[in-house]
C-alpha positions in Angstrom: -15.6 0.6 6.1 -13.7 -1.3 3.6 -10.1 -2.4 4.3 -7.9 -3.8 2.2 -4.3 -5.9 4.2 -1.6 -7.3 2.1 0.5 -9.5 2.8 3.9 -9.2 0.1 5.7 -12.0 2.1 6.3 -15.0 0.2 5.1 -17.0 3.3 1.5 -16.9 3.6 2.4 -18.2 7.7 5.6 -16.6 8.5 6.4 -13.6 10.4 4.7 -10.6 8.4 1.4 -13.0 8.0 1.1 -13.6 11.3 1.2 -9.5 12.2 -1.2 -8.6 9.4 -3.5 -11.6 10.6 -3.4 -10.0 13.8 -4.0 -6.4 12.4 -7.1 -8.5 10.6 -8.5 -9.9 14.0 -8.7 -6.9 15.7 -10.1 -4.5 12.6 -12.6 -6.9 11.8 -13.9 -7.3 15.4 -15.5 -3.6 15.0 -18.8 -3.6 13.4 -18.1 -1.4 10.8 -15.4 -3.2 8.7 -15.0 -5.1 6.5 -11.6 -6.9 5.8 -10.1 -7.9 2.1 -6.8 -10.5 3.3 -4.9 -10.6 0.5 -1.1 -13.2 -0.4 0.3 -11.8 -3.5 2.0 -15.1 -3.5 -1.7 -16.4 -4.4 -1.7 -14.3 -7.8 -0.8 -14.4 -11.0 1.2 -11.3 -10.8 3.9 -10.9 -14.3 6.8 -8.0 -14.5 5.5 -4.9 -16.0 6.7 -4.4 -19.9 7.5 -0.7 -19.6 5.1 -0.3 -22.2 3.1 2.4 -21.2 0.2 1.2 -22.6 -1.7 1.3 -19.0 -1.2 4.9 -19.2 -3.1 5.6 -22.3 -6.0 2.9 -21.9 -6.2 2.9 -18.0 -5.8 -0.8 -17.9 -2.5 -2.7 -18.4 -2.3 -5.0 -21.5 -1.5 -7.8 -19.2 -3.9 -10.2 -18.7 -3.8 -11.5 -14.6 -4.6 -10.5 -11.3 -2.5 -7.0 -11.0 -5.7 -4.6 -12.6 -8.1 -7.0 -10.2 -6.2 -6.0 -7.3 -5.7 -1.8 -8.0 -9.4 -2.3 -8.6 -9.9 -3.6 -4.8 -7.2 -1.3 -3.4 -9.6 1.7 -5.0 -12.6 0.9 -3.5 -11.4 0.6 0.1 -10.9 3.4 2.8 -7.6 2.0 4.3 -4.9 -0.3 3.1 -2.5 -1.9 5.2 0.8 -3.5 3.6 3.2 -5.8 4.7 6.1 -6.8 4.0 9.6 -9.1 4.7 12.8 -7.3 3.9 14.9 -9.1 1.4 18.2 -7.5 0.4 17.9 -4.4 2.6 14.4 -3.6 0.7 10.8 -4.5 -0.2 9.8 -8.3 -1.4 10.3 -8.9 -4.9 6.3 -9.9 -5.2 5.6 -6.5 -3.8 7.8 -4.5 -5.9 6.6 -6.4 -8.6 3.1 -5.4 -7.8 3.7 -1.6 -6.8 5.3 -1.7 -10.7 1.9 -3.4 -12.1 -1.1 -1.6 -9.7 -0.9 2.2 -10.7 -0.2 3.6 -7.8 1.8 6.8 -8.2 1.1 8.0 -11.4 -2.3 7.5 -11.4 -2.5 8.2 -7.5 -4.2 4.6 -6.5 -4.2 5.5 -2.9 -5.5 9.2 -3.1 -6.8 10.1 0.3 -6.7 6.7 1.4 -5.3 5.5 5.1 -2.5 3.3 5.0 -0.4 1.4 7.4 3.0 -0.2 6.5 4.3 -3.4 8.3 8.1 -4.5 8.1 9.5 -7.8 9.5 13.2 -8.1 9.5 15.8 -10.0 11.1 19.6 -8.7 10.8 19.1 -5.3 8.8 17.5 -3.3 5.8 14.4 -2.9 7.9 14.5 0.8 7.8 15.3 0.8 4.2 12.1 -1.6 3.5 9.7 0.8 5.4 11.3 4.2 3.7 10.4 2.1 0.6 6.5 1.7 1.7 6.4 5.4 3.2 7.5 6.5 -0.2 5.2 4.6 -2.1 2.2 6.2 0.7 3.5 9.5 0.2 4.1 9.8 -3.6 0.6 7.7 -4.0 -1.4 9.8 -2.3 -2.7 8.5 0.5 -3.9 10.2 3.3 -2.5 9.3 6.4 0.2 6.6 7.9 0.9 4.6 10.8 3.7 1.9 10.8 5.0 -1.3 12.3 8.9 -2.4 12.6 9.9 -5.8 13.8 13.0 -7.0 14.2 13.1 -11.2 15.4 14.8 -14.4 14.5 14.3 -16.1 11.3 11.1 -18.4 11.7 10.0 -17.1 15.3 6.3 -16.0 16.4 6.4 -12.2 16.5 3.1 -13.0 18.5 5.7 -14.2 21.2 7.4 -10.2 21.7 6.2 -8.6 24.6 4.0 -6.3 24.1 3.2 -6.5 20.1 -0.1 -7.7 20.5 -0.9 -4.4 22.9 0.9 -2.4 20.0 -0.6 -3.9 17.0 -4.3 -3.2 19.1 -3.5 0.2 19.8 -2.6 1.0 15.8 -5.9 -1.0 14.9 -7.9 1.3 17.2 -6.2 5.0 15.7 -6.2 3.4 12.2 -9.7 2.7 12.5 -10.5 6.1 14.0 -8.0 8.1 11.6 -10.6 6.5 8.7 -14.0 7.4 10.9 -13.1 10.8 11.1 -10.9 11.0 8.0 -8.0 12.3 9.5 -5.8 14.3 7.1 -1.6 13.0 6.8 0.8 16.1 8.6 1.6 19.0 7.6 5.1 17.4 6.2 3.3 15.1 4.4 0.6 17.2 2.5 3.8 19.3 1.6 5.7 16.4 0.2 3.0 14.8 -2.1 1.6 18.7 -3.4 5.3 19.6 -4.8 5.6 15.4 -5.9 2.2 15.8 -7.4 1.9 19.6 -8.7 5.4 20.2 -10.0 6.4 16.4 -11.3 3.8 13.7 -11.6 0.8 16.5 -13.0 2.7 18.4 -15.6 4.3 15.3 -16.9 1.3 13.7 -17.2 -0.1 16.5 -18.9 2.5 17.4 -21.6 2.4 13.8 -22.5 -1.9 14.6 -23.9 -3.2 11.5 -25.5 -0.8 9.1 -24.8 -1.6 9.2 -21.0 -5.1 10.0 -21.3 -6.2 6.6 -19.3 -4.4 8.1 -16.4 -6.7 11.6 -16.6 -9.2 8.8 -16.4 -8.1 7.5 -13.2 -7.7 11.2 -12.1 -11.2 12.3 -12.8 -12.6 9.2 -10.8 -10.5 9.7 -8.2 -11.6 13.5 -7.9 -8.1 14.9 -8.8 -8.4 17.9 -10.7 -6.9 18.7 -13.7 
């Protein structure tokens, strides 16, 4: 069992780190994982060009560590993501990367388990983990749990009462929703069939040849056409 944690915080020790560390230790403990740690403040990650081009060859026509990435995210079973809230949203190095690593349109986290973690210390949290429940949902993926925590700028989240407890329990039904392959609810499945069946597929569809890198990423992906 392959699983993939990033962290989108610009702080490769701060708060959000030290969470997804300690989502990390407890995952990896089980014999059956295997963990990818991942600071997208180690990459080279450059704004997308709105040029389309991944669409029609499948890769993007920029070359640095975006593609290397989606191709790591692809081969795991679970993917957990976290994130700071700056501005009442998402970091800029993880909306940078959701624009780069094909995830909706090509549907990067089909079927895959996911987690979202949001640190946040006056407000905007909710707005920052509606942003990565989005992203799950329209992407594909097959099932969420999530992670909220509000603290003081610079503090140990480790310290709250009770997180430690929390973040086990979530490791423990994360890493049984993947053993058993647990399908998303009934609310979700909805959402992402009329997202997927009546916009993102028909689009895709009418545009032919100039998205045919994305019908790529379909067929490997086992979404059918």
């Amino acid at each position: 069992m392959r699983i993939v944690i990033i962290n989108a915080s610009a702080r490769k020790n701060g708060a959000t780190a030290k969470i997804l560390n300690e989502f990390a230790d407890n995952l990896s403990a089980k014999d059956d994982v295997d963990i990818i740690s991942v600071n997208l403040s180690d990459l080279n990650l450059n704004f997308c060009l709105g040029c389309c081009q991944c669409y029609k060859n499948g890769v993007c026509i920029i070359e640095d560590d975006a593609d290397a990435l989606s191709e790591t995210i692809s081969g795991a079973d679970g993917v957990i993501i976290g994130t700071p809230t700056n501005a009442s949203s998402i970091s800029g190095q993880l909306k940078t990367f959701i624009d780069r690593g094909h995830f909706v349109i090509e549907q990067l986290l089909k079927n895959k388990h996911t987690i979202g973690v949001v640190t946040y210390e006056n407000a905007g949290g909710g707005s920052a983990l509606k942003a990565l429940k989005k992203l799950f949902v329209f992407s594909g993926a097959r099932t969420f749990g999530r992670l909220i925590v509000k603290l003081p700028f610079n503090s140990n989240p480790l310290n709250i009462l009770n997180l430690k407890n929390r973040i086990k329990s979530k490791s423990d039904r994360f890493h049984n929703a993947i053993l058993i392959n647990k399908a998303p609810s009934v609310l979700f499945m909805i959402i992402h069939f009329i997202v997927f069946r009546f916009g993102i597929k028909p689009f895709v569809i009418k545009k032919g040849e100039e998205y045919v890198g994305v019908i790529k990423h379909w067929e490997k992906r086992n979404i059918k056409t």
